[in-house]
Backbone as JSON, one array per atom type, in Angstrom:
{
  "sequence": "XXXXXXXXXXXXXXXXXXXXXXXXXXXXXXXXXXXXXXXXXXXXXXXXXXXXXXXXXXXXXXXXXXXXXXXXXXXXXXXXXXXXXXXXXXXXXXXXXXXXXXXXXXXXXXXXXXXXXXXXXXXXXXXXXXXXXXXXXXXXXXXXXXXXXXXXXXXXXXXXXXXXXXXXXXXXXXXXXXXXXXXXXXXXXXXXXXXXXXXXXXXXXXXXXXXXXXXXXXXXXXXXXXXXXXXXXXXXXXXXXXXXXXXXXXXXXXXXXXXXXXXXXXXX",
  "N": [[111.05, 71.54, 115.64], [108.15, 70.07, 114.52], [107.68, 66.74, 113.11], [106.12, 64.75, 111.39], [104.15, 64.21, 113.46], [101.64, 61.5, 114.5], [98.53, 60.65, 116.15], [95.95, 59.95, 118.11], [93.49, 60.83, 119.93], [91.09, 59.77, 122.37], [87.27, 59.73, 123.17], [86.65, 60.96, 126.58], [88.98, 60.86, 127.44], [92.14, 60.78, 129.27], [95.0, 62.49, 127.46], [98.32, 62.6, 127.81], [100.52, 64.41, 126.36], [104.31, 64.16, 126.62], [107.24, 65.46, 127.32], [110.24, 67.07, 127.06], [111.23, 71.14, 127.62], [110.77, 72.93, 125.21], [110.34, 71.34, 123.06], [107.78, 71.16, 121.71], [105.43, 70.71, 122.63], [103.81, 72.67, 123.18], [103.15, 73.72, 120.52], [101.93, 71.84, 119.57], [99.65, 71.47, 120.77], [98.88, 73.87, 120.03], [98.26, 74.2, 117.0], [96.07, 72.34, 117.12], [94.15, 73.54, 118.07], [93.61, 75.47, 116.22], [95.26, 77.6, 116.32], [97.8, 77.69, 114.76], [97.81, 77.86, 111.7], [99.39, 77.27, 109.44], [100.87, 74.84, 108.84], [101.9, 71.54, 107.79], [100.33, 68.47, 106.68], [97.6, 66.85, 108.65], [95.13, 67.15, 110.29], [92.28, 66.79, 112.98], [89.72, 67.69, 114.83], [86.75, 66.59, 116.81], [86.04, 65.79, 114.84], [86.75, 67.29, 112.7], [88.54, 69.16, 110.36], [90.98, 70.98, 111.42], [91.79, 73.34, 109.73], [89.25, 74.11, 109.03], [87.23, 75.05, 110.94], [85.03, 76.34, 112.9], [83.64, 79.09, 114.7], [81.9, 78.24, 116.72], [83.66, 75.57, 117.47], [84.81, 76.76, 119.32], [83.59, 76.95, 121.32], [82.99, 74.65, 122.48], [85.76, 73.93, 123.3], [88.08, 74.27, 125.65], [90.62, 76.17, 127.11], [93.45, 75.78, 128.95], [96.58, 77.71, 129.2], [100.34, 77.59, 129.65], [101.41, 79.68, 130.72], [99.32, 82.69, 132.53], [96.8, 83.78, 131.11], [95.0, 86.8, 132.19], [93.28, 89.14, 133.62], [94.48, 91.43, 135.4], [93.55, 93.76, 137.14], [90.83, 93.03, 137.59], [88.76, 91.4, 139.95], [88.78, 88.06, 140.54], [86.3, 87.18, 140.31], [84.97, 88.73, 138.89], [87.07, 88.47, 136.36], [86.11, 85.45, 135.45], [83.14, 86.26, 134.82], [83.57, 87.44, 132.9], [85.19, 86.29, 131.05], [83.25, 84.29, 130.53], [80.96, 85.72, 129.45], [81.63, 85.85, 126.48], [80.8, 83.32, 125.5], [78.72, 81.51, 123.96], [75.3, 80.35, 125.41], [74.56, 78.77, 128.42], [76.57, 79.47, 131.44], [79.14, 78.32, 133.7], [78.21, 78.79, 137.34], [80.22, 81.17, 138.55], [81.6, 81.35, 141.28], [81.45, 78.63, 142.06], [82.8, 77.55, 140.16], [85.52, 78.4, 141.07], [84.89, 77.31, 143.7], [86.4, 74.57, 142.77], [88.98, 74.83, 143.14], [89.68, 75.81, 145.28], [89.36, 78.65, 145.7], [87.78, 80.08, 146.36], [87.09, 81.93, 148.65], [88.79, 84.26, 148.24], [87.38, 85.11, 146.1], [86.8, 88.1, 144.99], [89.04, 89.12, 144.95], [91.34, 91.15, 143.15], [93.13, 90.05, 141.18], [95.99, 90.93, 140.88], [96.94, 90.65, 143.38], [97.36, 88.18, 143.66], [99.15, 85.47, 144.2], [100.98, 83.15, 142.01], [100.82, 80.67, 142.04], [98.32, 80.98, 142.52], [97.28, 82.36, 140.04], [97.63, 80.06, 138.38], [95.17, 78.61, 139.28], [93.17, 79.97, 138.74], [93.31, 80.22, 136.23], [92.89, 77.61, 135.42], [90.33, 77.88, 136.3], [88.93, 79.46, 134.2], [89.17, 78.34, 131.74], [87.09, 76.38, 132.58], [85.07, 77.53, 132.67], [82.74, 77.92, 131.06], [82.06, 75.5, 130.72], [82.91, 73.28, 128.73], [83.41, 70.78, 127.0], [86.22, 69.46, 126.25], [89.43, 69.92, 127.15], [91.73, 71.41, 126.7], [95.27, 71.59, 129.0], [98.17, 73.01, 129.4], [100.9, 72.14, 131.13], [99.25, 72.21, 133.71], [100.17, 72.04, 136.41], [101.92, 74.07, 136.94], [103.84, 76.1, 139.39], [102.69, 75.33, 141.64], [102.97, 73.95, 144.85], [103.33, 70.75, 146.07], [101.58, 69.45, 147.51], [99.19, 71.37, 146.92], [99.32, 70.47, 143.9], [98.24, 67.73, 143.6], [96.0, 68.2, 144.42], [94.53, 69.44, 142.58], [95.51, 67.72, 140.5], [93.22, 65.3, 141.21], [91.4, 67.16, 140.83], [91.32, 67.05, 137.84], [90.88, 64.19, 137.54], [88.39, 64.13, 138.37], [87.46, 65.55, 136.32], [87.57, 63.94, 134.28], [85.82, 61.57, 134.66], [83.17, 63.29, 134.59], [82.64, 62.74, 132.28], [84.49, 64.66, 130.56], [86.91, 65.05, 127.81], [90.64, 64.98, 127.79], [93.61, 66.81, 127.31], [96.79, 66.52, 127.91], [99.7, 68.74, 128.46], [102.78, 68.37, 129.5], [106.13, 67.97, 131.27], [106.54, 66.75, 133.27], [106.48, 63.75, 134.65], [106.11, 62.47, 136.68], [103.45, 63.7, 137.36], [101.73, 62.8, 135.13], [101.88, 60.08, 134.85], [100.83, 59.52, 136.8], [97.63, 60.7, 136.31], [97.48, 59.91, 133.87], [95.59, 58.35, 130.81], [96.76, 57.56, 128.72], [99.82, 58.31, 127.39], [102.33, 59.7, 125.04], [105.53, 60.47, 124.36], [107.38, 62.93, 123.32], [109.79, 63.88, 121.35], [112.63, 65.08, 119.49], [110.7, 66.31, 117.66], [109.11, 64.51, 117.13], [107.06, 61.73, 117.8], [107.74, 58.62, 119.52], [106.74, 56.79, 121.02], [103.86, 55.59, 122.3], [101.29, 55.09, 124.63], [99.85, 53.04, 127.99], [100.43, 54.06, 130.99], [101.51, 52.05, 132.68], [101.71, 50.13, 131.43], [103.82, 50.64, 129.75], [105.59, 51.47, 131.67], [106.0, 48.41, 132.57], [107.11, 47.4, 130.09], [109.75, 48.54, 129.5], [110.59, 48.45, 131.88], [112.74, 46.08, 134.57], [112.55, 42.51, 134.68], [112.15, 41.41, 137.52], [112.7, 41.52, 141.1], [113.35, 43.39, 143.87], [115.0, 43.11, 146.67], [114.91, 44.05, 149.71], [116.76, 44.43, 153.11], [117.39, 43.81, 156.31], [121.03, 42.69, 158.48], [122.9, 40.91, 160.14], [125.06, 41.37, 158.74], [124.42, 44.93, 158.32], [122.72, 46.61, 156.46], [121.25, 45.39, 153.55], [120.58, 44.4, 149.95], [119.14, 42.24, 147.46], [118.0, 40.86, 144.47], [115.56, 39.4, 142.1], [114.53, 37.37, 139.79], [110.82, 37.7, 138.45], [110.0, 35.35, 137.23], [108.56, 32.33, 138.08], [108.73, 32.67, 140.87], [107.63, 32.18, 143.13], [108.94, 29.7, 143.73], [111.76, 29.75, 144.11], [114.46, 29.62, 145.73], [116.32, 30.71, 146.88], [115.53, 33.46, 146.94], [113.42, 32.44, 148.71], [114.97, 31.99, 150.62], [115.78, 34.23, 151.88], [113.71, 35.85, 152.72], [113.14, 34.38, 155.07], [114.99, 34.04, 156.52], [116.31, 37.01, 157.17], [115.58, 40.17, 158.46], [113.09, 41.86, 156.97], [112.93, 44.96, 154.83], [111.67, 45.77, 152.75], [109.89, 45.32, 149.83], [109.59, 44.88, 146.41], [108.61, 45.45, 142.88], [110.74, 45.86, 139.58], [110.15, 48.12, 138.36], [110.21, 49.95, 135.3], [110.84, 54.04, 136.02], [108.34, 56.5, 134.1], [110.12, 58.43, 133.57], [112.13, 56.74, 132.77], [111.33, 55.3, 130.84], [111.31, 57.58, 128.71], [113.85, 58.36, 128.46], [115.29, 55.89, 127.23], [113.16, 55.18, 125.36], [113.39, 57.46, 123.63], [116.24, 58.08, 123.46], [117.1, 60.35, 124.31], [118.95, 62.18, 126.82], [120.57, 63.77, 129.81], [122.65, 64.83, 128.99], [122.32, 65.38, 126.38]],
  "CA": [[110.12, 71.39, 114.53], [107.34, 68.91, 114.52], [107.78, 66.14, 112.12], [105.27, 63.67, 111.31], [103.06, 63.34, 114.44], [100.47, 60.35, 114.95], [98.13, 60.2, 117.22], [94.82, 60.08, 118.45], [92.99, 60.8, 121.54], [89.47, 59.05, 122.76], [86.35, 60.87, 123.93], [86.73, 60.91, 127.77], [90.74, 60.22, 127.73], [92.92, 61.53, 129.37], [96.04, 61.85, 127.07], [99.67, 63.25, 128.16], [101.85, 64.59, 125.71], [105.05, 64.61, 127.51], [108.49, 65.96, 127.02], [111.08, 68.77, 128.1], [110.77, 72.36, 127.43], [110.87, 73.34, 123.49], [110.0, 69.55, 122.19], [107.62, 70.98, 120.43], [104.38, 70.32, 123.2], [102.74, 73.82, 123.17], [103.01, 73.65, 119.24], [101.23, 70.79, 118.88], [98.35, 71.89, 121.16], [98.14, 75.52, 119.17], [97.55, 73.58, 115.79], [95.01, 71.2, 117.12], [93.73, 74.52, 118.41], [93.46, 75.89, 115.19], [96.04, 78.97, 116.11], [98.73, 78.05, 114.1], [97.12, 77.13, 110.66], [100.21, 76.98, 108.54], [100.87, 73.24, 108.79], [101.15, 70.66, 105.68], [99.19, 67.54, 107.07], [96.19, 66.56, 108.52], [94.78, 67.2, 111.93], [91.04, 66.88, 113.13], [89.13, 67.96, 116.11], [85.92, 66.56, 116.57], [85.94, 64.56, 113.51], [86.72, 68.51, 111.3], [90.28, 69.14, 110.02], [90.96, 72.05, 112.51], [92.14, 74.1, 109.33], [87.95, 74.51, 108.65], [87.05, 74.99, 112.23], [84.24, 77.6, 113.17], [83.52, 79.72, 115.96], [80.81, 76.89, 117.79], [84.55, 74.94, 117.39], [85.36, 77.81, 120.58], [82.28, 77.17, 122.32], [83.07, 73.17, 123.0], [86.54, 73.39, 124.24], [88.31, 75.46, 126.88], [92.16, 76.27, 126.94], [94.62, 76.51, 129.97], [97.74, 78.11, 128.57], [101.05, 77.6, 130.85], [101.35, 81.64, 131.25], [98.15, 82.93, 132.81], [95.8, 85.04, 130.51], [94.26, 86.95, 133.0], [93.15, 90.59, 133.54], [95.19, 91.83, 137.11], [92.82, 94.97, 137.55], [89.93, 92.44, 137.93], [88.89, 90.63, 140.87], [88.61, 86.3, 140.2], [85.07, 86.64, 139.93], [85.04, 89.31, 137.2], [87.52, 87.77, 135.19], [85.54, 84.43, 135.46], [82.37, 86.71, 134.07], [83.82, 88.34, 131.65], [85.86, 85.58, 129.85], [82.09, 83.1, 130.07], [80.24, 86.04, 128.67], [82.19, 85.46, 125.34], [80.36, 82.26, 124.84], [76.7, 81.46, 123.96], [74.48, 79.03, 126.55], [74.7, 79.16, 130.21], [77.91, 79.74, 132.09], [78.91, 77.85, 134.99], [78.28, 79.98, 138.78], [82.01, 81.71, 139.39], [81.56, 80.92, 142.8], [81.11, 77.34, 141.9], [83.95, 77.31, 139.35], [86.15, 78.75, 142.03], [85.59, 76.5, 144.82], [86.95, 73.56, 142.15], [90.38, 75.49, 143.12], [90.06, 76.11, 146.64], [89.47, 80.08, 145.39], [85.99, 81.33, 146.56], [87.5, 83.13, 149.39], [89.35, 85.01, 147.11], [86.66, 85.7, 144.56], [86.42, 89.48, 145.19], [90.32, 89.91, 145.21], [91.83, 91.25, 142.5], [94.04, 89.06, 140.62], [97.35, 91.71, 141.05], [97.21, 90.37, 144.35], [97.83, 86.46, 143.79], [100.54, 84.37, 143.89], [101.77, 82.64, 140.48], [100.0, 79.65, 141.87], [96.52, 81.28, 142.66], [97.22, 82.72, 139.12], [97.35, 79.33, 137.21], [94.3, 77.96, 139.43], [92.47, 80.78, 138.03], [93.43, 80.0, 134.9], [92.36, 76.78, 135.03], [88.75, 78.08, 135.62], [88.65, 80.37, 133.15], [89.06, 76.97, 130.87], [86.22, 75.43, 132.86], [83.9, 78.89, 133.43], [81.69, 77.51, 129.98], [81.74, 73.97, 130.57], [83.23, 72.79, 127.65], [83.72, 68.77, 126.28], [87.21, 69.19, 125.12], [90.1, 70.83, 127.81], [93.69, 71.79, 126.6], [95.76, 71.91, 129.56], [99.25, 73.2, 129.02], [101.28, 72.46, 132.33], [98.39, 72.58, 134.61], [100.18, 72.55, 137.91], [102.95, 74.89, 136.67], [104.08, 76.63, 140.15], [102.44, 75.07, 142.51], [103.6, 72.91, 145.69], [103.3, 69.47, 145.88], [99.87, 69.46, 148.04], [97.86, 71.77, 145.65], [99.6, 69.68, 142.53], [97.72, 66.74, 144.03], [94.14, 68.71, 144.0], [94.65, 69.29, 140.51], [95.14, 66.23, 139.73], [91.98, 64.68, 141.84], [90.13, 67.84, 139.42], [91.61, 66.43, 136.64], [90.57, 63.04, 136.96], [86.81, 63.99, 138.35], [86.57, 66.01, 135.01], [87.14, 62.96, 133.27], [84.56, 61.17, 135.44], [82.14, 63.87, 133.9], [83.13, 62.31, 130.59], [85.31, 65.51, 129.69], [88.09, 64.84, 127.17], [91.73, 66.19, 128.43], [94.68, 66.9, 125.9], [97.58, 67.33, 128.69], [100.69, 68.67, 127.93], [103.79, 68.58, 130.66], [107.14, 67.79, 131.76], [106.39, 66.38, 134.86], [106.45, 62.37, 134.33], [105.19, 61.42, 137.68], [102.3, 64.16, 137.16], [101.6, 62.18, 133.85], [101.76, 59.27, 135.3], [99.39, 59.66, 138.1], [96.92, 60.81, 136.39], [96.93, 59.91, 132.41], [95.2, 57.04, 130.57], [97.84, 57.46, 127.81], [100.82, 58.82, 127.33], [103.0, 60.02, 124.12], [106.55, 61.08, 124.16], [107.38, 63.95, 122.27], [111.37, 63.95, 121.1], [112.92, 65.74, 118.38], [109.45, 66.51, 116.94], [108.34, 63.19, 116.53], [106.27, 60.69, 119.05], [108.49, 57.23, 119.06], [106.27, 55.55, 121.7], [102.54, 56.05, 123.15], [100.54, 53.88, 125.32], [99.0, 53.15, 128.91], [101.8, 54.66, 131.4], [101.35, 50.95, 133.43], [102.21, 48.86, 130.02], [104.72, 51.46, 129.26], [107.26, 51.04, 132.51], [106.45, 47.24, 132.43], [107.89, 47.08, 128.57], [110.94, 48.8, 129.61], [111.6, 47.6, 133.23], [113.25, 44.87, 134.45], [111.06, 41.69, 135.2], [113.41, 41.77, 138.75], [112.12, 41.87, 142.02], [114.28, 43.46, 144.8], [114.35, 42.64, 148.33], [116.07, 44.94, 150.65], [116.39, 43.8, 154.13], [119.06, 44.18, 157.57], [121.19, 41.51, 159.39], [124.01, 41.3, 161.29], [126.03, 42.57, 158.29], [123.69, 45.65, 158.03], [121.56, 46.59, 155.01], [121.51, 44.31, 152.35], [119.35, 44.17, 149.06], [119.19, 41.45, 146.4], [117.74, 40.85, 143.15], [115.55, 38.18, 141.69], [113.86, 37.02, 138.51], [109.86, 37.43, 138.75], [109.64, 34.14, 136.64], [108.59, 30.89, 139.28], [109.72, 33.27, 141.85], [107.51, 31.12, 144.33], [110.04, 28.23, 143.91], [113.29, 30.14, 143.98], [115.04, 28.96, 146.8], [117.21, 31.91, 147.35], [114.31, 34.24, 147.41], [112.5, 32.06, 149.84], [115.67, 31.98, 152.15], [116.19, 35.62, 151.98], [112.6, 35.81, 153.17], [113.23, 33.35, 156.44], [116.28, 34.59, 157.44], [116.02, 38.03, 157.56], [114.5, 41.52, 159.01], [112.93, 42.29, 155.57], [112.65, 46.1, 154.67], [110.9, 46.31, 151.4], [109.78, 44.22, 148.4], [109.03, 45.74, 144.8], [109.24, 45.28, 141.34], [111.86, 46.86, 139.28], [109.37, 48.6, 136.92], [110.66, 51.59, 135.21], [109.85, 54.91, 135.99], [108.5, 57.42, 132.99], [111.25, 59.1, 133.07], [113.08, 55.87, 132.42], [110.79, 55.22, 129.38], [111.35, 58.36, 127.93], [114.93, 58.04, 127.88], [114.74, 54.33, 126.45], [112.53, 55.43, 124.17], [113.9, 58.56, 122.64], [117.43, 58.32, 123.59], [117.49, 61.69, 125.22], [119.94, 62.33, 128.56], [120.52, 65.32, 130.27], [124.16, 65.29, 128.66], [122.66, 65.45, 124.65]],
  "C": [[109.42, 70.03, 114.63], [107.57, 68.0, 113.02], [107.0, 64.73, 111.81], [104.38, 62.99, 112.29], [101.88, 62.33, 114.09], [100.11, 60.12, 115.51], [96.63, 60.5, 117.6], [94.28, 59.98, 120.14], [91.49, 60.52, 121.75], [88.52, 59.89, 123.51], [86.42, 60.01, 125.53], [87.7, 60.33, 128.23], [91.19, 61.71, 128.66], [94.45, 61.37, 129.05], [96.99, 63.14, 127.87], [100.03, 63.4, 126.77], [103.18, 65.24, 126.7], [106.66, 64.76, 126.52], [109.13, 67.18, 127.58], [110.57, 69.8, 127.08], [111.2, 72.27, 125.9], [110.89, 72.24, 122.75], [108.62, 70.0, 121.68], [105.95, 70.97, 121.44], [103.57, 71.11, 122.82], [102.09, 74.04, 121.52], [102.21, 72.85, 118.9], [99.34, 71.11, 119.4], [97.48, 73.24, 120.19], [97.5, 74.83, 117.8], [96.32, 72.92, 116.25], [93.32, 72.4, 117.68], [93.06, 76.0, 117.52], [94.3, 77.67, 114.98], [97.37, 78.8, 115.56], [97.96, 77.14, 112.82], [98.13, 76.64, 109.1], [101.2, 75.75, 108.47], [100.77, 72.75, 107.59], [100.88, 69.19, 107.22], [97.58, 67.99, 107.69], [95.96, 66.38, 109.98], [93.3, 67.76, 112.03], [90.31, 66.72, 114.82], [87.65, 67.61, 116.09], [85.33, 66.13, 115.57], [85.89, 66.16, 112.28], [87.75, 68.78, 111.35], [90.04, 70.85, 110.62], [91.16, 73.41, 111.35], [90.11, 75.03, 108.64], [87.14, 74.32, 110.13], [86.04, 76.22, 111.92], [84.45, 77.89, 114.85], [82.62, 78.93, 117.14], [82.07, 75.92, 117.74], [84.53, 75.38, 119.03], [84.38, 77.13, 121.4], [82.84, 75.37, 122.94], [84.72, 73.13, 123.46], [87.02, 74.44, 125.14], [90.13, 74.88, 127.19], [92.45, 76.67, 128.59], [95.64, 76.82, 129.59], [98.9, 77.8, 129.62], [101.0, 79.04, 131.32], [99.94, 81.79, 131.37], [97.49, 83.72, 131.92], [94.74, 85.57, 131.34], [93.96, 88.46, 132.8], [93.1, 90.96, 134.66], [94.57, 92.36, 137.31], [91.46, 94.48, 138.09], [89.86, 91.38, 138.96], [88.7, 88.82, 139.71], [87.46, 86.25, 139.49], [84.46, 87.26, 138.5], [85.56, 88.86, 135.85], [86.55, 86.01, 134.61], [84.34, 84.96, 134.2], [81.95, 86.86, 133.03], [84.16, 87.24, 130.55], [83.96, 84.73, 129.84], [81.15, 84.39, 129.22], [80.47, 85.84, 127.0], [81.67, 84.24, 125.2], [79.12, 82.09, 125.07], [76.25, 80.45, 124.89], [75.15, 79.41, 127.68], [76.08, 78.71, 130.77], [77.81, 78.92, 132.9], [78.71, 79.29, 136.0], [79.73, 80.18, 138.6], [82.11, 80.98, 140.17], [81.76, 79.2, 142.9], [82.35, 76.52, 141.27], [85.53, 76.83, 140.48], [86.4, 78.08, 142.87], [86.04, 75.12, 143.99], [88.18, 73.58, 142.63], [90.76, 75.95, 144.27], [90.01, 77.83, 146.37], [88.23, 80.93, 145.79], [86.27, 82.27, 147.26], [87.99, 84.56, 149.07], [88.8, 85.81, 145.84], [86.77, 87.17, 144.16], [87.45, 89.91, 145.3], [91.04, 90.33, 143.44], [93.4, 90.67, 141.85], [95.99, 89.7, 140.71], [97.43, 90.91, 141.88], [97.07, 88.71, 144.51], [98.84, 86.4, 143.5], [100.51, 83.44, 142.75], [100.95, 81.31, 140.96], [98.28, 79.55, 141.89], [96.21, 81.33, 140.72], [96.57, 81.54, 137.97], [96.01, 78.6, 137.92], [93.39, 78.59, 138.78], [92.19, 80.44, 136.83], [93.09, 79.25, 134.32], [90.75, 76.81, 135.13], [88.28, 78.85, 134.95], [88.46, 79.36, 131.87], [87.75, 76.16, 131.11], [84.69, 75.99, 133.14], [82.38, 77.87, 132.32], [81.09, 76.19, 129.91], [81.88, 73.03, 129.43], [83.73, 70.96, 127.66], [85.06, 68.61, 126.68], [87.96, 70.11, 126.26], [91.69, 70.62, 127.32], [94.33, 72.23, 127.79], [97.25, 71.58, 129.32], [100.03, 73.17, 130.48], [100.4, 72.59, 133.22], [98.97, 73.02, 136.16], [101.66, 73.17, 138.06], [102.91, 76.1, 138.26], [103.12, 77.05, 141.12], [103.28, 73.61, 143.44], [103.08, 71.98, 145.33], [101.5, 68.95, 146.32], [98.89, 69.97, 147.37], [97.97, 71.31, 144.37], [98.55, 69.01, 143.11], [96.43, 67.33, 144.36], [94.2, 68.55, 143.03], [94.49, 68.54, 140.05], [93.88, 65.81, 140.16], [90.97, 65.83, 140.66], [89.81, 67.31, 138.54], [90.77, 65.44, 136.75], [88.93, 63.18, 137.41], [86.36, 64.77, 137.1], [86.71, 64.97, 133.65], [86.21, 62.13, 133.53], [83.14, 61.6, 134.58], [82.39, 63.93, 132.76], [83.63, 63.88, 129.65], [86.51, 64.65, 129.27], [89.52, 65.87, 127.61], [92.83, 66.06, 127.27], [95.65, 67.49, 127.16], [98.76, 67.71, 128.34], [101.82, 69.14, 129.55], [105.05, 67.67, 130.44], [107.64, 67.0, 132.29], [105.96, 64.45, 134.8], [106.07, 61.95, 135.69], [104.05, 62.2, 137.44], [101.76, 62.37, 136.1], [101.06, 60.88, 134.43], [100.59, 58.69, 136.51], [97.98, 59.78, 137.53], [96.11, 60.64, 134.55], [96.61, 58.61, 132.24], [96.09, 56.61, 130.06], [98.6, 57.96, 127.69], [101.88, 58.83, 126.16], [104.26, 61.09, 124.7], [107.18, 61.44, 123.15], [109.23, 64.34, 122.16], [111.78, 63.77, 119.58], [111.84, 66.11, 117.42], [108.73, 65.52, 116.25], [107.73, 62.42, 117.76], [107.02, 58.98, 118.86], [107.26, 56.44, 119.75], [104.76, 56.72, 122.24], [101.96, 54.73, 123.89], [100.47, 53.95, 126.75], [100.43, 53.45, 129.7], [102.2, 52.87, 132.41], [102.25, 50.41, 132.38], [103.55, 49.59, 129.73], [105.95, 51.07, 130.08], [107.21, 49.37, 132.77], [107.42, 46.82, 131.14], [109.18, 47.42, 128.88], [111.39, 48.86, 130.57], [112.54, 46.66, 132.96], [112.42, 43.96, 135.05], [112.06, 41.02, 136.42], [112.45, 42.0, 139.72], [113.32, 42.1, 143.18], [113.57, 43.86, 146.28], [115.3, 43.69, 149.13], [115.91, 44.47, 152.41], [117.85, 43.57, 155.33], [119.22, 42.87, 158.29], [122.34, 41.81, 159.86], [125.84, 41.55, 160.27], [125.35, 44.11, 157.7], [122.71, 45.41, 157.23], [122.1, 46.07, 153.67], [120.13, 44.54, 151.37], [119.65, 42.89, 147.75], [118.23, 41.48, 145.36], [117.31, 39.64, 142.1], [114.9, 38.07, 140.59], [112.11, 37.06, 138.88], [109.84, 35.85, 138.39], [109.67, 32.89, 137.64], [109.38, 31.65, 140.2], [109.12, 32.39, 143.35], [108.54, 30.01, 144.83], [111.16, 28.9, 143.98], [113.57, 29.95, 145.3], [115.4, 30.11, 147.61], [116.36, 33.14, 147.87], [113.49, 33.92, 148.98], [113.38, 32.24, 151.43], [115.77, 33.37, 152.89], [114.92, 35.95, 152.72], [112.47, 35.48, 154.99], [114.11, 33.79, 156.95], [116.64, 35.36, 157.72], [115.18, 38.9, 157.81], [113.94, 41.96, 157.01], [112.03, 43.9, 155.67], [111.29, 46.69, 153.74], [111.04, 45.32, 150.64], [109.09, 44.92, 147.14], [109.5, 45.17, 143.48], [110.0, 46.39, 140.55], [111.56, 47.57, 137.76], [110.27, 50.14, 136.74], [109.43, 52.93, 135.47], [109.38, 55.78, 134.46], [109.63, 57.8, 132.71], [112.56, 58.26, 132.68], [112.81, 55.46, 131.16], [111.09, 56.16, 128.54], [112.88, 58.28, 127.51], [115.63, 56.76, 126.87], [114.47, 54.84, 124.98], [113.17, 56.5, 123.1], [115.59, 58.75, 122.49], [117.74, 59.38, 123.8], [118.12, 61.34, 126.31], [120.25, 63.61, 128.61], [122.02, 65.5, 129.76], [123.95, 65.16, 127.33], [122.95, 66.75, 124.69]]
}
């Protein structure tokens, strides 16, 4: 159950709402969406409380759902058609949509015949057939590999380029991370923390820099203070005197913030 969300998202953001499965993500998108209208507060799209929304509301944004809404009996390019004829002013080309997704080849195949990942690329241009402002993506790179995740994302961030607004919702904390401006974590139906995903794992790192590095008692790593780390002695020797492997800061990851932050673990 959602309980007192706060939050706002900027024209040509791209926000995350992140959290695990049944926190509440998809819920928050359907209200803002104006399909669940039985809410007590106050939520506004476009500067209009979503509960007085019209049908030119439809026309400016464009939904990806995690489950595909598709129609199997129809090839790519039909379904593309069909769902843009449902909205007034000029469609994007299919064909055009399609190659966003690596799918043109495919246009003329009937959707029975994809794989669960063709399915959600589809899905994501069925969101993008009209050319809408405003994109709800629920899970976008829900069951796909690692290589076509990483198109997606590059989509993602050239449709914020073309000053579209994104509302993301996922799981996936390095996704998130890669590719959001902002980021809200969503636990027990409330948002404890939001903000830039950079500022976010500096606040709840450690301000630590570790050195890892081999000598003639193997692999060794140590552990130093950023603060006047030029002058640290120990640092500098560790530097001079050995094969040095790696050097990094000991920023947290998301998924270290979220636990931090919400006090979730995979053993509540």
């Amino acid at each position: 159950m959602l309980n007192h969300l706060s939050f706002n998202i900027a024209k040509g953001e791209i926000f995350g709402l992140l959290g695990p499965s049944g926190s509440g993500k998809s819920t928050t998108q359907k209200i803002l969406m104006g399909l669940l209208p039985g809410f007590s507060g106050t939520a506004e799209v476009f500067g209009q409380p979503v509960q007085k929304i019209s049908n030119a509301f439809y026309q400016r944004i464009g939904v990806s759902f995690e489950l595909p809404a598709l129609y199997l009996r129809l090839t790519a390019r039909e379904n593309l058609e069909m769902f843009a004829a449902l909205y007034e002013g000029q469609a994007r080309d299919p064909i055009k949509v399609l190659q966003l997704v690596d799918l043109e080849e495919a246009a003329d195949q009937r959707v029975e015949t994809f794989s669960k990942g063709m399915k959600m690329r589809l899905n994501l241009c069925r969101a993008l057939a009209h050319d809408p402002e405003l994109l709800f993506l629920d899970e976008p790179t829900t069951g796909q590999d690692p290589a076509r995740a990483r198109t997606t994302h590059k989509l993602i961030l050239r449709l914020r380029e073309e000053g579209k607004t994104i509302f993301l919702t996922t799981h996936n904390m390095a996704e998130a991370d890669e590719i959001c401006d902002r980021v809200g974590f969503l636990s027990n139906g409330k948002i404890p923390v939001i903000g830039k995903p950079d500022d976010l794992k500096q606040q709840y790192g450690k301000r630590e820099i570790q050195v890892k590095y081999k000598n003639a008692n193997g692999f060794q790593s140590a552990n130093f203070p950023v603060s006047d780390i030029g002058n640290n002695n120990d640092f500098l020797e560790t530097l001079a005197n050995n094969d040095i492997l790696s050097i990094h800061t000991l920023e947290a990851s998301l998924d270290d913030v979220f636990i931090q932050a919400t006090g979730f673990s995979e053993h509540a």
